[in-house]
C-alpha positions as CSV (number, residue, x, y, z in Angstrom):
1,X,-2.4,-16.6,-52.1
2,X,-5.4,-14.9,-54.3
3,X,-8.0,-16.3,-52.2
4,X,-6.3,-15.6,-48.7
5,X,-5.8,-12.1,-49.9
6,X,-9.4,-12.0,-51.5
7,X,-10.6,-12.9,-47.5
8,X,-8.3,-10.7,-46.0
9,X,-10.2,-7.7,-47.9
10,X,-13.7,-9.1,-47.2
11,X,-12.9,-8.8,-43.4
12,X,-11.2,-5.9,-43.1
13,X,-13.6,-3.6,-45.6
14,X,-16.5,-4.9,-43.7
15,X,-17.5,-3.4,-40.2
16,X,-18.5,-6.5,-38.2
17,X,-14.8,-7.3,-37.0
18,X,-14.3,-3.6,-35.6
19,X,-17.5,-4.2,-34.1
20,X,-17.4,-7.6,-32.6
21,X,-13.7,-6.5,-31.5
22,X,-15.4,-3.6,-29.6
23,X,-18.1,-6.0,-28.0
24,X,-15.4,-8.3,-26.8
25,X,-13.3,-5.3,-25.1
26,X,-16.2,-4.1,-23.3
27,X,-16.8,-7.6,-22.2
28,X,-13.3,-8.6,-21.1
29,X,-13.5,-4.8,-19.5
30,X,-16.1,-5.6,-17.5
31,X,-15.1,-8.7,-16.9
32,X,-11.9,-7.2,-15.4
33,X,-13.1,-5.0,-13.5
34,X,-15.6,-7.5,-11.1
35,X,-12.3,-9.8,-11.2
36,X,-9.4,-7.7,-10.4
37,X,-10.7,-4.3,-9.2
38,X,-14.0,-5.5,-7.7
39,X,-12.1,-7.5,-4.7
40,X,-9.7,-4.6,-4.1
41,X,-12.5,-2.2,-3.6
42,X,-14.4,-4.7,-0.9
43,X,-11.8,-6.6,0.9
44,X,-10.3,-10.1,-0.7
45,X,-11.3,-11.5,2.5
46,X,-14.8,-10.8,2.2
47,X,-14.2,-13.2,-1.1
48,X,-12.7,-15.7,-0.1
49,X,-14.7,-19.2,-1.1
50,X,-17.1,-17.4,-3.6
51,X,-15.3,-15.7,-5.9
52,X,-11.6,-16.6,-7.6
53,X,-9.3,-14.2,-5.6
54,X,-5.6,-14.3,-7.5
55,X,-2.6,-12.4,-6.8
56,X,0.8,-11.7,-9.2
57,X,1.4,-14.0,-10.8
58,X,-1.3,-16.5,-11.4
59,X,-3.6,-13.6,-11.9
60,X,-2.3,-13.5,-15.7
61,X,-3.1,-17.0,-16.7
62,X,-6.6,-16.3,-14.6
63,X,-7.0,-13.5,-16.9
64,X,-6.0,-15.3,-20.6
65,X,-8.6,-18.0,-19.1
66,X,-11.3,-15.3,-18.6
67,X,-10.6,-13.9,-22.1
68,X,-10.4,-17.0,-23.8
69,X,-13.6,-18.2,-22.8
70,X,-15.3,-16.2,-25.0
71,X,-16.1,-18.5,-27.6
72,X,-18.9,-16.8,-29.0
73,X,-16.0,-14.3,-30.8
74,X,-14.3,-17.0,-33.0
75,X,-18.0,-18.6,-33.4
76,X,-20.4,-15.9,-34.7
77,X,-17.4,-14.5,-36.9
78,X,-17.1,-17.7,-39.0
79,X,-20.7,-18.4,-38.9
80,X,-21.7,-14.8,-40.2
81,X,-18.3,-14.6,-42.5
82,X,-19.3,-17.4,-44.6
83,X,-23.1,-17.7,-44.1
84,X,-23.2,-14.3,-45.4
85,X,-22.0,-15.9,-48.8
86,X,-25.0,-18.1,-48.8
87,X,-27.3,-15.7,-48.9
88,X,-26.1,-13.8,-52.4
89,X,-24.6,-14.9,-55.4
90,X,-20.9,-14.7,-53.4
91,X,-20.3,-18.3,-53.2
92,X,-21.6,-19.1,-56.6
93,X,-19.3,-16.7,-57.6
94,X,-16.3,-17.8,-55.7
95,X,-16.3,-21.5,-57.1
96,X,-17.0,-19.9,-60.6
97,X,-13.7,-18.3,-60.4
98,X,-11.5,-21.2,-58.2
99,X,-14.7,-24.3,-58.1
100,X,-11.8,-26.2,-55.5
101,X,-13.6,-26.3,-52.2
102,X,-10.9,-27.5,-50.4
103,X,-9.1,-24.2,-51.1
104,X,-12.2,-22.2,-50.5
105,X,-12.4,-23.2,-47.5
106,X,-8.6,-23.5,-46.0
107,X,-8.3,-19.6,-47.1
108,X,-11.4,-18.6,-45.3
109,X,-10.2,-20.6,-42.7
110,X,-6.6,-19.2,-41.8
111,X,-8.0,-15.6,-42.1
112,X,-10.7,-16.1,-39.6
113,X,-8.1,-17.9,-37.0
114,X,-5.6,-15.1,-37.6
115,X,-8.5,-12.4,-37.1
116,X,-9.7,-14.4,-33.9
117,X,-6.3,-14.8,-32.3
118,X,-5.5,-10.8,-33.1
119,X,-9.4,-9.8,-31.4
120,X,-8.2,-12.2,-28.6
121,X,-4.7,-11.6,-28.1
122,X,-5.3,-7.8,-27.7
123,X,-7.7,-8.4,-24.6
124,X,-5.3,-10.9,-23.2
125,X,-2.9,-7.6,-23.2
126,X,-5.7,-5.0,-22.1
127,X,-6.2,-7.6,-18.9
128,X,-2.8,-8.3,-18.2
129,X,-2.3,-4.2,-18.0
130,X,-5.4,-4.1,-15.5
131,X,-3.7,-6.9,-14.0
132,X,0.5,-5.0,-13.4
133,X,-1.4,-2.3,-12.1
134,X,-4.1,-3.3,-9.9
135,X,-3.0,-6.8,-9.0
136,X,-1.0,-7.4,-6.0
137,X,2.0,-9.9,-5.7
138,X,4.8,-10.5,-7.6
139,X,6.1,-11.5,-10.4
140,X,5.2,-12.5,-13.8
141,X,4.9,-14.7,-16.9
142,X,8.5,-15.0,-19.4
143,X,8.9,-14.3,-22.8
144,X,8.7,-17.8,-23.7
145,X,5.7,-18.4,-21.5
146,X,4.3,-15.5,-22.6
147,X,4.9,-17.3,-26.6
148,X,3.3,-20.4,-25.2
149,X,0.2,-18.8,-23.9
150,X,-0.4,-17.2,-27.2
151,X,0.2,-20.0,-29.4
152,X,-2.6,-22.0,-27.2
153,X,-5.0,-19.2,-27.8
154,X,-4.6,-19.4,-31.7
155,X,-5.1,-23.3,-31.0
156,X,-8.4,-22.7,-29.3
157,X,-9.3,-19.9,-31.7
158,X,-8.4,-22.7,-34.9
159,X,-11.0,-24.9,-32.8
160,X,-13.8,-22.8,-32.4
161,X,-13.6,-21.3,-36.1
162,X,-13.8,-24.8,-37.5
163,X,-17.0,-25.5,-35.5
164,X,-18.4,-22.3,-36.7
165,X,-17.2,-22.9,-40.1
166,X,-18.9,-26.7,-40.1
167,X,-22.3,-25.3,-38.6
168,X,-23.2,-22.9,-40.7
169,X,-22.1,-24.8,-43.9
170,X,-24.4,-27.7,-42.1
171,X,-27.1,-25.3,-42.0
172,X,-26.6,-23.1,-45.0
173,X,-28.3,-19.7,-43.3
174,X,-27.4,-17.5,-40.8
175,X,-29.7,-17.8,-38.8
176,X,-30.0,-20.8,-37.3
177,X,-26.5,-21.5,-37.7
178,X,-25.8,-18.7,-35.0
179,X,-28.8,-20.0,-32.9
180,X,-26.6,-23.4,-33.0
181,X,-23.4,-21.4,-32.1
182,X,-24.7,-19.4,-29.3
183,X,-26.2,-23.0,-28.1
184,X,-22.6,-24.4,-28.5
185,X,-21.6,-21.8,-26.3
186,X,-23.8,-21.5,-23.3
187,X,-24.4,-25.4,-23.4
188,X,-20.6,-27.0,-23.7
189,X,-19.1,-25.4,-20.8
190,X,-22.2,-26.9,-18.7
191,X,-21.9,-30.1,-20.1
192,X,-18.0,-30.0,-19.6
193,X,-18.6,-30.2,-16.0
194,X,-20.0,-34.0,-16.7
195,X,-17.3,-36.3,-15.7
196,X,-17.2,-38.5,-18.9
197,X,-17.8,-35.6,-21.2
198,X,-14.9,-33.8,-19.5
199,X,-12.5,-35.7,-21.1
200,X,-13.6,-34.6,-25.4
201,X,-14.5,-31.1,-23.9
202,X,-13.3,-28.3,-25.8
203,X,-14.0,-25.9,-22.7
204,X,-12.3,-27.9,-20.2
205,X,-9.3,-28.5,-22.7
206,X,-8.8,-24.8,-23.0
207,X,-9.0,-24.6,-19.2
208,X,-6.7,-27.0,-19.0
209,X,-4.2,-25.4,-21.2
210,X,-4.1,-22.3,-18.5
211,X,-3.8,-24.4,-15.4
212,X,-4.7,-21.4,-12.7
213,X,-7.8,-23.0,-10.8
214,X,-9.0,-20.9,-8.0
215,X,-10.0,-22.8,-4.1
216,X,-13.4,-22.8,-2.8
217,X,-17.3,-23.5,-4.2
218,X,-16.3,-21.6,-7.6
219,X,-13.6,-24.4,-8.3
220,X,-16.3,-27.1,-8.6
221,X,-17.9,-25.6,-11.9
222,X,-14.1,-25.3,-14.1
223,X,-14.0,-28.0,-15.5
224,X,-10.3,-29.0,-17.3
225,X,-8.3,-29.2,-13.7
226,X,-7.6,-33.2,-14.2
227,X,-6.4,-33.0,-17.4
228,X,-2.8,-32.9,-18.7
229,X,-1.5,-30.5,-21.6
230,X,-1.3,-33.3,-24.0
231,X,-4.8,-33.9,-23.7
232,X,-6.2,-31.1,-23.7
233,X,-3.9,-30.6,-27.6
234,X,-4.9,-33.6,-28.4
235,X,-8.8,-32.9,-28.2
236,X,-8.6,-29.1,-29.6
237,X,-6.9,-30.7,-32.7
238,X,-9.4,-33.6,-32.8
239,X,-12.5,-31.0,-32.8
240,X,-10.3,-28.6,-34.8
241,X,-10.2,-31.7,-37.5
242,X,-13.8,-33.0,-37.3
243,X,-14.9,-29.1,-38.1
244,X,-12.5,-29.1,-40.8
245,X,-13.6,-32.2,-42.4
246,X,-17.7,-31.7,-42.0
247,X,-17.4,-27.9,-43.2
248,X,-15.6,-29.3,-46.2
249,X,-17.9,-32.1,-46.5
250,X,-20.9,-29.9,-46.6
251,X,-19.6,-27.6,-48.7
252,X,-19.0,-30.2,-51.1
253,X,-22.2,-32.0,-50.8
254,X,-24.3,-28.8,-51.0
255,X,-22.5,-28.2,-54.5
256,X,-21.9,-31.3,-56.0
């Protein structure tokens, strides 16, 4: 537990996490706002077929889809968590006092997923607010759907951190290893929308995992509506293991 505590301090005593956590409210704000207030203010009919128009209580799945789909959160804070080690003596130091990778890596690991599903979690709850009070419709999600929506969103947020995690031990700076990430994140959801590709992507399984997929032009480019629950697990925990494994591998590699 030395190391996971040792991680816990080096997150919370540095200010990137309050500072991505703010970028991400601001973009789930926004975000809200051209999704739940924008239509009220205009007319939902004037909508209709261009943009997702959802009512109480498919608007709150809508919304953890929204919020979820910001990969780039659980991406640049496990590339610039652990690249940042790279660039110092922090590593060197790190194996000098416990040199077992395996354990470097599994405590930098669970501390990035809790910090990413906390970051994530919260703007789930600021859009579901926006959501009771500007939303028509009724009804709502229960507590044990409510328990099953957040335990998928620490799955995807386990997924993305050990892609972040394997590219920038890959790449051993920065850097490139966001340029890679960012790439990840504007290119997979594109390439999601590719029939065979559909079926290994991690954008489309998230989708999936939230099943509220609106009618209209906009319903063509969401990739994830044909597949079940159990896939979409099954390829989170797939990519979730192959980042795991090549992060790891790298690591061990590099310092051989």
């Amino acid at each position: 537990m030395s190391l996971v505590h040792a991680e816990y301090l080096k997150l919370t005593r540095r200010k990137l996490y309050p500072i991505m956590v703010a970028i991400l409210g601001l973009i789930v704000a926004v975000s809200a706002f051209f999704a739940v207030i924008f239509p009220q203010l205009i007319g939902e009919d004037d909508l209709l077929g261009v943009m997702p128009v959802f009512e109480k209580p498919d608007a709150f799945l809508f919304g953890v889809q929204q919020v979820v789909a910001n990969t780039w959160f659980p991406l640049i804070l496990a590339v610039i968590m652990l690249g940042s080690e790279f660039g110092g003596t922090v590593w060197a130091a790190a194996l000098t006092r416990d040199s077992r990778k395996l354990r470097q890596i599994a405590a930098r690991f669970l501390i990035l997923v809790i910090a990413s599903w906390a970051a994530i979690s919260v703007a789930i709850a600021g859009w579901t607010v926006v959501v009771v009070m500007a939303v028509p419709g009724t009804g709502g999600l229960g507590v044990g759907e409510w328990v099953s929506v957040f335990g998928k969103v620490g799955l995807v947020q386990l997924t993305w951190i050990a892609i972040g995690l394997a590219a920038v031990a890959t790449l051993r700076s920065v850097g490139p290893a966001i340029g890679a990430a960012l790439a990840v994140y504007f290119i997979e959801p594109l390439v999601a929308m590719w029939d065979l590709y559909e079926n290994i992507s991690i954008s489309a399984a998230a989708n999936a995992l939230f099943p509220v997929f609106p009618d209209g032009l906009i319903a063509e480019f969401i990739p994830g509506a044909g597949l079940s629950v159990f896939h979409a697990v099954s390829i989170l925990v797939g990519w979730a293991a192959f980042g795991f494994v090549v992060a790891w591998w790298s690591l061990h590699r590099r310092d051989a």
